[in-house]
N, C-alpha and C positions, 0 to 999 in steps of 0.2 A: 635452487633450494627453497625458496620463497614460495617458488611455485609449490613445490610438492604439500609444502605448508600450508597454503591455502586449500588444496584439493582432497585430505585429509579429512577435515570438517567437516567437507559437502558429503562427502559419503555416508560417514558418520550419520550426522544428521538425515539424509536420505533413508539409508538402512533402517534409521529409529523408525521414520513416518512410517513407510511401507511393511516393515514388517510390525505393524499392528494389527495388520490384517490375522494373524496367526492363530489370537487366541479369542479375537471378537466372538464369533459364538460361545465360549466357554466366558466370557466375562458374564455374559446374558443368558448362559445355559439354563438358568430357572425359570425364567420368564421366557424361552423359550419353549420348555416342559409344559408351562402352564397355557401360555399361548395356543398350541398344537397338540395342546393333550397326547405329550410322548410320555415315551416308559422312563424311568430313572436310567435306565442301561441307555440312553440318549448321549449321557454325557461320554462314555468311552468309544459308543460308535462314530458320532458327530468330530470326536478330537482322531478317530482314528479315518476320517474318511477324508479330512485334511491334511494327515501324514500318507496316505494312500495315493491321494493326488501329487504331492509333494515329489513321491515318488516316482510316481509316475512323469510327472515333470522333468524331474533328475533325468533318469535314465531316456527319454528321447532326447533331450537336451545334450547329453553323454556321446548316441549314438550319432546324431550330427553331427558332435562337434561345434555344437552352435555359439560358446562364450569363446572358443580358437578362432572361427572362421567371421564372425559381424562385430560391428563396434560392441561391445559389452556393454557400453554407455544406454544403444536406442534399444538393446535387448532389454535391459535392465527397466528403462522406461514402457516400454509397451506392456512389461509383464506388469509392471506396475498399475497402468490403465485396466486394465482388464480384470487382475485381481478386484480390485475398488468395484468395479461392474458386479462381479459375480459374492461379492461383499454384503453391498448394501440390499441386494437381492432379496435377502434373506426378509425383509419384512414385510414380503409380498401376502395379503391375509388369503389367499388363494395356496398359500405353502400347505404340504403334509412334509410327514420323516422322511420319505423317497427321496422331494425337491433338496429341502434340506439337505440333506447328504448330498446330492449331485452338486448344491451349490458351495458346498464347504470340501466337496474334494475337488472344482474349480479353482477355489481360491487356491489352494494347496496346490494346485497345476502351477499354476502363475509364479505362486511364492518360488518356485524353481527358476526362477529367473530373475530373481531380487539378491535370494539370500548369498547361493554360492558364485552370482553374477558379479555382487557386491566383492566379495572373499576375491576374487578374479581381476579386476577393476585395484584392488589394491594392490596387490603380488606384483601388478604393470608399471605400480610407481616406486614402489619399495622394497629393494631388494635387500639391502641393509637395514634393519630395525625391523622386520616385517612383522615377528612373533608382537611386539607391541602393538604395530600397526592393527593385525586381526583382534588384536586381544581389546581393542578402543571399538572396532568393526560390530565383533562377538557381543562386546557389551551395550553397544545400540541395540542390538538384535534380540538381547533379554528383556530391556525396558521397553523397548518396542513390543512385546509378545508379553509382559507383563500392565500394559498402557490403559489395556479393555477394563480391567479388573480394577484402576481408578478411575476412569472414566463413572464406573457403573456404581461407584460410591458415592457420584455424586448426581448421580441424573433422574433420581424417584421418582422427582416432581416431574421430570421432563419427558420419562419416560425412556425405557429401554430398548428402543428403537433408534435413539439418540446416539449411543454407543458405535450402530451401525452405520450412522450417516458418517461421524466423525471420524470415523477409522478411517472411510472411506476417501473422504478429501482430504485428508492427510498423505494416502497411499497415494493419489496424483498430484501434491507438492512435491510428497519427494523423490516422486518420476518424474517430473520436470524439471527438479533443481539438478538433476544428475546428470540434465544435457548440457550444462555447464562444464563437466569433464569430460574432455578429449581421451584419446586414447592415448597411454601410457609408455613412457620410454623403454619401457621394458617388455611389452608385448612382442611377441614372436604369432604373428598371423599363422595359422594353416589356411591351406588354400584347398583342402578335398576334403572327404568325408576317409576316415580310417575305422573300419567296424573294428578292426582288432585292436584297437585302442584302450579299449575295456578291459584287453586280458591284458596287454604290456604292460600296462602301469604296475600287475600285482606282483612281475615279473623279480622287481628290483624289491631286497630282502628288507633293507632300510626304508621300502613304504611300507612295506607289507606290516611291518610290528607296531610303523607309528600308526596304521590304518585298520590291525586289529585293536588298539588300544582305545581309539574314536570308537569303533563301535559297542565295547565293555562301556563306555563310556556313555553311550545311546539309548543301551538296555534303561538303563537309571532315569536320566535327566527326564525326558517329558514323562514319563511315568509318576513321575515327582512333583511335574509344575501343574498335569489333569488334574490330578488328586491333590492337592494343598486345601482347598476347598473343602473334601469331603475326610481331611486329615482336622481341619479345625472343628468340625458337624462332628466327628464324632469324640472327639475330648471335650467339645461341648455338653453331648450325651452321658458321659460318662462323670462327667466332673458341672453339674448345672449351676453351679457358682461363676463359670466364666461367663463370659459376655462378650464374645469377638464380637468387632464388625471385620466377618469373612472379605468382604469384594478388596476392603483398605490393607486387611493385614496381608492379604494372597497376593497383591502390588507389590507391598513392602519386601515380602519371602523372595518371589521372583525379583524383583526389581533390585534389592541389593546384590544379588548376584553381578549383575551389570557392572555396579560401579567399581566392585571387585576386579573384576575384569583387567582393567589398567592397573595397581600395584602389582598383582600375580603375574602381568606380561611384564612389567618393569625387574620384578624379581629374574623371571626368569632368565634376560638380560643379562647376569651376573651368574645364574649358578646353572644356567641353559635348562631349555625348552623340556627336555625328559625329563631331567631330575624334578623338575615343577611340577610337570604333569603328574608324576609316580606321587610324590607327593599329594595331591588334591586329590586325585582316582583313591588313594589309599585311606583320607580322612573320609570322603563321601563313604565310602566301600562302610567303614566300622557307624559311620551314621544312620546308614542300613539296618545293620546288626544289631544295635541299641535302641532304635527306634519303640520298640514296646516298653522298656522301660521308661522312657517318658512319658509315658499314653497313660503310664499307671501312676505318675507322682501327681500329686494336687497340688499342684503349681503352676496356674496358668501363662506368669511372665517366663519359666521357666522353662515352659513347652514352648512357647513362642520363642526364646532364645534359643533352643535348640533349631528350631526350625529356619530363625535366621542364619544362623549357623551354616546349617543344612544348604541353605539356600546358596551361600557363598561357594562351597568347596564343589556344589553338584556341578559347577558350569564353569569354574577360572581353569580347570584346562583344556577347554574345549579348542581354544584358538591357540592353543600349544601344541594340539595334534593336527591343527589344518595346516601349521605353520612345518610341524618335519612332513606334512602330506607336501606341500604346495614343495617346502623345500628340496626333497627326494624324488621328483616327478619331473621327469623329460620336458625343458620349457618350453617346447612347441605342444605338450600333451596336458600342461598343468593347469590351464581352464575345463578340460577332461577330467585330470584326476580327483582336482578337487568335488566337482560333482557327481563322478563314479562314488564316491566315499561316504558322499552324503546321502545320495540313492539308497545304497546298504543299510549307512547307519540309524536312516529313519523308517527303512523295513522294518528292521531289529523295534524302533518303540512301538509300532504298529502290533507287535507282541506281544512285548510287557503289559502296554496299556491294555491290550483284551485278554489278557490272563488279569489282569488284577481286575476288570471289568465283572466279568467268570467269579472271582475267587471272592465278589462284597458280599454276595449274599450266603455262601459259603461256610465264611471263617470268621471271626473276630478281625475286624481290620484294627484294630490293634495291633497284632502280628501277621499283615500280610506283605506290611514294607518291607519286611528285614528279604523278602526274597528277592527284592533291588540289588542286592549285594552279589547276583549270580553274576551281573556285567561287570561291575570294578575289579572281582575277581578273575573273575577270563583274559578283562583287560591289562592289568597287571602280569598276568603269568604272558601273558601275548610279549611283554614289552622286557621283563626281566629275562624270556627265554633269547631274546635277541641283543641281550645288555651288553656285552663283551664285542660286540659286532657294530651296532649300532652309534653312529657318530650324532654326537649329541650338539644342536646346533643353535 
């Protein structure tokens, strides 16, 4: 028990360093515009070229088998070294938009062997409490991806470049510290490559509703965390009385989501994993909905309270639906499933984000959030049509 106590932490903490990798170009996105003289449309290509890698990660990842079949532990680290390589890349003054893109759908390659390597690496030690377990995991993995965006609040002087180094040697502390963990009591190795792997998991009706639910839940989320930035720029716009400092408060929006993270897995404990989730899919979903209505009060703390708001309910179930994924998944498949799911559900923001990309110069982004609300719904009807069925865990 002591042990597993101890081995919790290091994850934790691993998960935070390396997934800082995540959001580093969008911490620096302005100064990377200005730097490389990109277009404004930089900021949803560049975040979508790192969920496209992501993806792409996932799904080979998937197709091998590679978190069932090798330690997770040296998987987890190498993805981690390499990420940091293709990281700090970025400040090569020889860069255009092309490089860029290639090295931020890199990074995005790699992060496929952090995030759901991490989620995998847990599920090995904790098979009882698990939903808290991801939910502490989950919430590294927001402060981590919200880490760039303080960083860059305080580095003017030092320059934005700086962001880039530190993400970096962060992302190989906490590939290193994670060779500290052995492989887990609860691992079940495969020992081949199973391509139909990918369709059996969808097979079983109780992944399928908690695995369309993650993905209602996908549409939203980064779509949410790209744009916080250009959600504070334009109530700035609209309201010149306020006075963000954007990089601190865009930490604060993403970042609290994080620490949320652990009460919502703790809740869920007690009134289980779905009913949690329906729950936060359902406040996110109406924060959607509402979202122009704030844009138009003149109330600066009061927009930003909404947004921290926001910030909470977009992400505390996110490790409620890896936990009925991981939980409803064949356990010689569930290092598979898990990243079959996240392959999907980071296609799906790779959407959102270049429709709402598509849609800034368009429409009043004012009302272009409320169409966030097309995932929590879909997600929701995914999860209520299977309620009567579905065992809640």
């Amino acid at each position: 028990m002591n042990h597993s106590k101890r081995i919790l932490p290091i994850i934790i903490f691993s998960q935070f360093c390396c997934t800082s990798l995540w959001f580093a170009g969008n911490g620096v996105m302005d100064d990377l515009i200005l730097s490389f003289q990109l277009q404004e449309s930089a900021l949803g290509h560049l975040t979508s070229a790192v969920q496209f890698g992501f993806i792409s990660g996932t799904f080979i990842f998937a197709l091998l088998s590679i978190a069932d079949r090798f330690s997770p532990s040296k998987v987890f680290f190498l993805s981690a070294a390499a990420g940091a390589i293709f990281n700090v890349a970025m400040v090569l003054e020889s860069n255009g938009f092309l490089s860029l893109l290639i090295f931020r759908f890199l990074t995005g390659f790699f992060l496929a062997g952090i995030y759901p390597i991490g989620m995998k690496i847990a599920a090995d030690y904790y098979e009882s409490g698990l939903g808290k377990s991801l939910s502490y995991l989950v919430g590294a993995l927001v402060l981590g991806s919200a880490f760039p965006h303080f960083l860059k609040g305080f580095t003017e002087e030092v320059g934005w470049e700086a962001v880039l180094y530190s993400t970096s040697v962060l992302s190989v502390f906490g590939g290193l510290l994670i060779l500290l963990v052995p492989n887990g009591p609860f691992r079940k190795a495969s020992q081949k490559i199973d391509l139909t792997a990918l369709f059996k998991v969808f097979k079983n009706g109780e992944f399928k509703a908690a695995a369309f639910g993650y993905f209602g839940h996908m549409w939203e989320l980064y779509a949410f965390w790209a744009f916080i930035p250009v959600m504070l720029a334009s109530y700035s716009s609209l309201h010149p009385d306020s006075n963000f400092n954007i990089p601190l408060l865009t930490f604060m929006i993403i970042g609290i989501g994080g620490l949320a993270c652990a009460p919502f897995g703790i809740m869920a404990q007690k009134i289980g994993n779905k009913k949690t989730a329906i729950f936060a899919l359902s406040l996110s979903g109406i924060c959607c909905l509402v979202s122009p209505l704030f844009f138009l009060i003149d109330s600066p703390t009061l927009f930003v309270g909404f947004l921290l708001f926001w910030g909470i309910v977009v992400i505390v179930d996110s490790p409620l639906f890896s936990t009925l994924v991981a939980k409803n998944a064949e356990p010689k498949l569930k290092g598979t499933a898990l990243t079959i799911v996240n392959c999907v559900g980071f296609s799906i923001t790779i959407v959102s984000i270049q429709l709402l990309t598509a849609l800034r110069d368009v429409i009043n982004p004012t009302f272009m959030f409320a169409l966030l609300a097309l995932g929590p719904a879909f997600g929701l009807m995914a999860l209520y049509r299977k309620n009567e069925k579905t065992t809640d865990i």
